[in-house]
VEXMAR-302321 format. One record per residue (C-alpha): residue in three letters; y, z, x. Coordinates in steps of 0.25 Angstrom, whole numbers, plus 5000, padded with zeros to 4 digits. Layout:
residues N
ALAYZX/...
//
This chain:
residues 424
UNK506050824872/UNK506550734860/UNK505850644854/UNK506750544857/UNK506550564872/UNK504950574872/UNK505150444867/UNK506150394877/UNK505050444887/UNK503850374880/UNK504550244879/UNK504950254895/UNK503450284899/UNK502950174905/UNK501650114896/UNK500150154901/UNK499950024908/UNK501150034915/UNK500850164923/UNK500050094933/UNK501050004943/UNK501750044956/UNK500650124960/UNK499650004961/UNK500749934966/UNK500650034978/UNK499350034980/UNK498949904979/UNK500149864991/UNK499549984999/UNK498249904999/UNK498249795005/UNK497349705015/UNK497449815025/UNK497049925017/UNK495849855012/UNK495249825026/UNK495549975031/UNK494750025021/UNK493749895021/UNK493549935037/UNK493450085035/UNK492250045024/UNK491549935035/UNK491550055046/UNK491350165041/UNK490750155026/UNK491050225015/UNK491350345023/UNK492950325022/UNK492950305008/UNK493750445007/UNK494750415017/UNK495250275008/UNK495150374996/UNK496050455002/UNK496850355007/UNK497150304994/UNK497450454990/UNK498550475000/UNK499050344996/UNK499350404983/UNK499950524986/UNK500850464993/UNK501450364983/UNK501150474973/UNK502350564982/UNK503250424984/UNK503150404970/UNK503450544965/UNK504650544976/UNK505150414969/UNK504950464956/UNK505550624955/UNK506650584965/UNK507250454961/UNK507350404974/UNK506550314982/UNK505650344994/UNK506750285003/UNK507750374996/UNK506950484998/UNK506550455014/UNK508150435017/UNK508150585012/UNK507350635021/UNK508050575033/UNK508750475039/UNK507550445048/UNK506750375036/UNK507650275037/UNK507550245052/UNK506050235050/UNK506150155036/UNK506950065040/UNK506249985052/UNK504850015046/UNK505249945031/UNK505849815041/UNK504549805051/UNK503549825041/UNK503849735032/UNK503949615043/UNK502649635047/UNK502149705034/UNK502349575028/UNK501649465037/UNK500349565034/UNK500449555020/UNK500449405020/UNK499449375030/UNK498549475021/UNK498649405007/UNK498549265013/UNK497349305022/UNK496449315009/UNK496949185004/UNK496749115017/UNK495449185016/UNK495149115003/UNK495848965006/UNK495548955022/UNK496648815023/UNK497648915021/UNK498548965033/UNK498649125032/UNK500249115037/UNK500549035026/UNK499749085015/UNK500449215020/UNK501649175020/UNK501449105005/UNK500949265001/UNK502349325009/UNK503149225000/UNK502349254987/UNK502549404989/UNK503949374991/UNK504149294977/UNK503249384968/UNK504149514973/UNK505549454975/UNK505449384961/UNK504649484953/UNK504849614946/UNK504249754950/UNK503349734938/UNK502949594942/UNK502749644957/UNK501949754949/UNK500949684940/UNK500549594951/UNK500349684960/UNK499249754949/UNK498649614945/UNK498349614961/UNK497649744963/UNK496649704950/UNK496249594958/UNK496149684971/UNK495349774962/UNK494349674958/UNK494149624973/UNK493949744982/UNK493449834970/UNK492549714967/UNK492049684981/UNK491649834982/UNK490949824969/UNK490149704975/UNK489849764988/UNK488949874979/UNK489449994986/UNK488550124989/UNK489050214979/UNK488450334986/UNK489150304999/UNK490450294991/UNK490350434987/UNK490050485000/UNK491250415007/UNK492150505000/UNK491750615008/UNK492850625020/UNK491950615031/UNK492650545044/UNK491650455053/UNK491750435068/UNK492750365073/UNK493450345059/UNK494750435060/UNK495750325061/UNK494950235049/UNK495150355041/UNK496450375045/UNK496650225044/UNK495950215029/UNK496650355023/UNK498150315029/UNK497950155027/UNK497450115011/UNK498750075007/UNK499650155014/UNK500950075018/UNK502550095015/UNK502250025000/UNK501650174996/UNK503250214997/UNK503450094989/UNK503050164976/UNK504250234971/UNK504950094971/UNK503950034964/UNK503950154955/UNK505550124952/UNK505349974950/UNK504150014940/UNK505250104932/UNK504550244937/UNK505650324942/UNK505850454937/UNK504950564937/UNK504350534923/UNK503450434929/UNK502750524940/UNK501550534930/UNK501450384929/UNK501750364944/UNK500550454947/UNK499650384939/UNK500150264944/UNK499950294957/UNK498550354956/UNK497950254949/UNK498550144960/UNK497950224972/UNK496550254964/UNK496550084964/UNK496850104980/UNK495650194982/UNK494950084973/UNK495249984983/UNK494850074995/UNK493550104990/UNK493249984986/UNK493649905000/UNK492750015008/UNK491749994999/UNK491749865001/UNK491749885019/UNK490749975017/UNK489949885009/UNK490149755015/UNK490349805031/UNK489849935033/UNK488449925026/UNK488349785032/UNK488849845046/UNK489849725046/UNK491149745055/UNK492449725049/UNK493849665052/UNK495049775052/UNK495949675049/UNK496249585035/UNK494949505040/UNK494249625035/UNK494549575019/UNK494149425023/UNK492949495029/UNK492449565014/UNK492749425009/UNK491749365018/UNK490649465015/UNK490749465001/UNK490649315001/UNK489349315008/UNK488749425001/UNK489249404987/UNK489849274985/UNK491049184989/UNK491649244976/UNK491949374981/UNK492449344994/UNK493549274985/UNK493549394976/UNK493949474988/UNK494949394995/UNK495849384982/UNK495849544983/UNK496149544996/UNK497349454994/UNK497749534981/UNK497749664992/UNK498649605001/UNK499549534992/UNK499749654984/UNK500249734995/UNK501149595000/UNK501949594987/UNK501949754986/UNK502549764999/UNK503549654994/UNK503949744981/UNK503749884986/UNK504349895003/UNK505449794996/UNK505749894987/UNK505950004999/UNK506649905007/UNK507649894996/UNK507750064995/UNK507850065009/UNK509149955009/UNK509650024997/UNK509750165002/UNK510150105015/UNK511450055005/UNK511550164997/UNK511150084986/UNK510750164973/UNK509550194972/UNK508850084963/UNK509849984965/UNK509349854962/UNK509549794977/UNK508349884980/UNK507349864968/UNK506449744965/UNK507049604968/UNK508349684973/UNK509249634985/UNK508549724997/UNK507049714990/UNK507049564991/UNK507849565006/UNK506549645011/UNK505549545002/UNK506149445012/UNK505749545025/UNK504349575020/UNK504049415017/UNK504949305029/UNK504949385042/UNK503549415041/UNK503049265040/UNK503649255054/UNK502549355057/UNK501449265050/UNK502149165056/UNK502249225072/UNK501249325078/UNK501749475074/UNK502649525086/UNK501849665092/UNK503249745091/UNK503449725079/UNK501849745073/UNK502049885082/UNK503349915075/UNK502649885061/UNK501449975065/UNK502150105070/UNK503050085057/UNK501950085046/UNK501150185054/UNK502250295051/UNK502550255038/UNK501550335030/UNK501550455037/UNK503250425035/UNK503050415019/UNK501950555019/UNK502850615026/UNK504250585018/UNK503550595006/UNK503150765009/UNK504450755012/UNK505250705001/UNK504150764991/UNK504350914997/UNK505850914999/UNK506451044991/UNK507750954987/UNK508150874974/UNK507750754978/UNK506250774971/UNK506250884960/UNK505251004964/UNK504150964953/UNK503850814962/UNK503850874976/UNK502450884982/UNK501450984979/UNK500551054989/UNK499450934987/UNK500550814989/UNK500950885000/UNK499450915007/UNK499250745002/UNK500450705008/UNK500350775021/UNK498950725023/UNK499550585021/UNK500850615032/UNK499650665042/UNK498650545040/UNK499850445040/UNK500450505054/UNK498850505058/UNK498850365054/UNK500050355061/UNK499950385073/UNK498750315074/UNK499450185072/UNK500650215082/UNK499350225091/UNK498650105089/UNK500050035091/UNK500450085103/UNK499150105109/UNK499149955116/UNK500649975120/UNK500550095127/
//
């Protein structure tokens, strides 16, 4: 290699302090209000005896954005790309599941970031403060850059960190007990907590979102796979962070105290509560601004990144090239679906949720991670041009994977259950 090129490809590398980026992005919209209370419950019922399930959890989590963003990155395509070549059949499932998800996706999101506020100032009215977070999600995304989306989206998981890390912390936790819940021992009656806690923390279509944010970043060739995989480790070591820290904290604060807790978003008023009685009014509002943080990261990341897929989605639809600028940040197809995830959904803040439709939602989400394990062994173990021999899955990818596609359709079929169970 010349000199003149070595210095081409020093002065393209992105500095040290840029490596870190999409990744967190990723994982701090996977983790949201809901991700907290599974793992908060599975610490109040069953201790620290699950602690090896979230681990794992977070570990799958990985592996998966690790094969999305190693598809992205040595094929040039993006995942919607490479799901249309597998099969027309992708599209028929995409298409309804993108569209019901995010009507109802996005009257969850709001209620959840305004329920900490209204938490904190009582006066307020949930709908509208939910509505005000709906329409502050829409500005910040439809206005900014990737880069702005980016940094504020970091700024938000420091002050996660401090919250649930620092509520752990507080709740002095048994270090002895930490180390033996990393033992996989299953309790009675716990299989679908397992299930739940392993397929749950942060698991949701925003994991396929990270090859896009990869291209709006400016990673997209195979010279950033190293960065990409440091990028992505270090985001899903902060996940199993989180994890760790919210079942210590259940462990700590309910469990030991033999105190039943809520499965709900409650749940994280209910920590508040307790850490104001045992330590101080302070610290309930410590804990509330990290459960808004949670939420509101995964409201504006849901914004940017299922906008992006929307706009793939339309822009293979019209055999636009790929890249083109109606399917990027701020693009014509991006903001048309800023407007779905952020209008209609107010109606459901505004009415009661029709049943068909939350049925619909449910049996759509429920097959969609098993849908992205399994596309994913497909895509990454094709003997075809499309991803060059030295990025296709090796035996341990695939063994990682395949686990994934058998939890997933566990998980599954678990949820169709629940769903249908009261119907039939």
């Amino acid at each position: 290699m010349t000199t003149d090129q070595e210095q081409q490809q020093e002065a393209e590398r992105p500095p040290k302090w840029r490596v870190i980026g999409p990744g967190l992005v990723v994982a701090a919209t996977g983790v949201g209000a809901a991700d907290l209370v599974a793992t908060l419950v599975a610490g109040a019922k069953f201790g620290y005896t699950l602690l090896w399930v979230a681990v794992l959890g977070a570990v799958i989590k990985l592996v998966l954005v690790e094969g999305a963003g190693r598809f992205s990155l040595s094929s040039g395509r993006t995942i919607f790309e490479g799901w249309r070549s597998i099969g027309r059949w992708t599209t028929w499932y995409f298409a309804p599941y993108i569209v019901i998800w995010g009507l109802v996706y996005g009257a969850t999101a709001m209620s959840s970031s305004a329920l900490p506020v209204v938490a904190l100032f009582p006066d307020l009215s949930l709908r509208w403060v939910a509505v005000a977070f709906g329409l502050a999600g829409l500005a910040m995304v439809w206005f900014g850059s990737y880069v702005t989306f980016e940094r504020i989206t970091v700024a938000l998981v420091g002050v996660m960190f401090v919250s649930i890390v620092g509520a752990a912390v507080l709740t002095v936790p048994n270090l002895g007990e930490i180390a033996l819940g990393l033992r996989p021992i299953v309790p009675d009656d716990s299989l679908l907590n397992v299930l739940a806690l392993a397929g749950g923390v942060g698991g949701t279509i925003t994991l396929a979102a990270y090859g896009y944010w990869l291209r709006e970043k400016g990673w997209s060739t195979p010279r950033f796979m190293k960065i990409m995989r440091i990028d992505n480790s270090v985001a899903y070591a902060v996940t199993g962070i989180f994890v760790v820290a919210m079942l210590i904290v259940g462990a700590e604060l309910f469990y030991s105290a033999n105190i039943a807790v809520a499965t709900d978003d409650q749940a994280l008023l209910q920590v508040s509560s307790v850490l104001a009685e045992r330590y101080g009014e302070s610290f309930r509002y410590l804990f509330l601004v990290g459960f808004w943080a949670a939420s509101f990261t995964s409201l504006i990341g849901v914004w940017s990144g299922v906008s992006l897929m929307f706009a793939d989605f339309v822009g293979n639809l019209r055999d636009l090239p790929s890249g083109h600028e109606d399917t990027r940040t701020g693009g014509r197809y991006f903001k048309i679906y800023l407007l779905w995830l952020t209008f209609p959904p107010m109606l459901l803040l505004l009415l009661d949720e029709p049943v068909g439709l939350i049925l619909a939602y449910g049996a759509l989400g429920a097959i969609f991670m098993p849908f992205l394990a399994i596309t994913l062994l497909v895509l990454l173990n094709r003997r075809d041009d499309l991803v060059p021999a030295k990025w296709r899955n090796g035996w341990l990818s695939n063994s990682l994977m395949a686990l994934c596609a058998v939890l997933f359709l566990a998980l599954a079929v678990n949820e169709l259950r629940g769903l249908l169970t009261p119907y039939f």
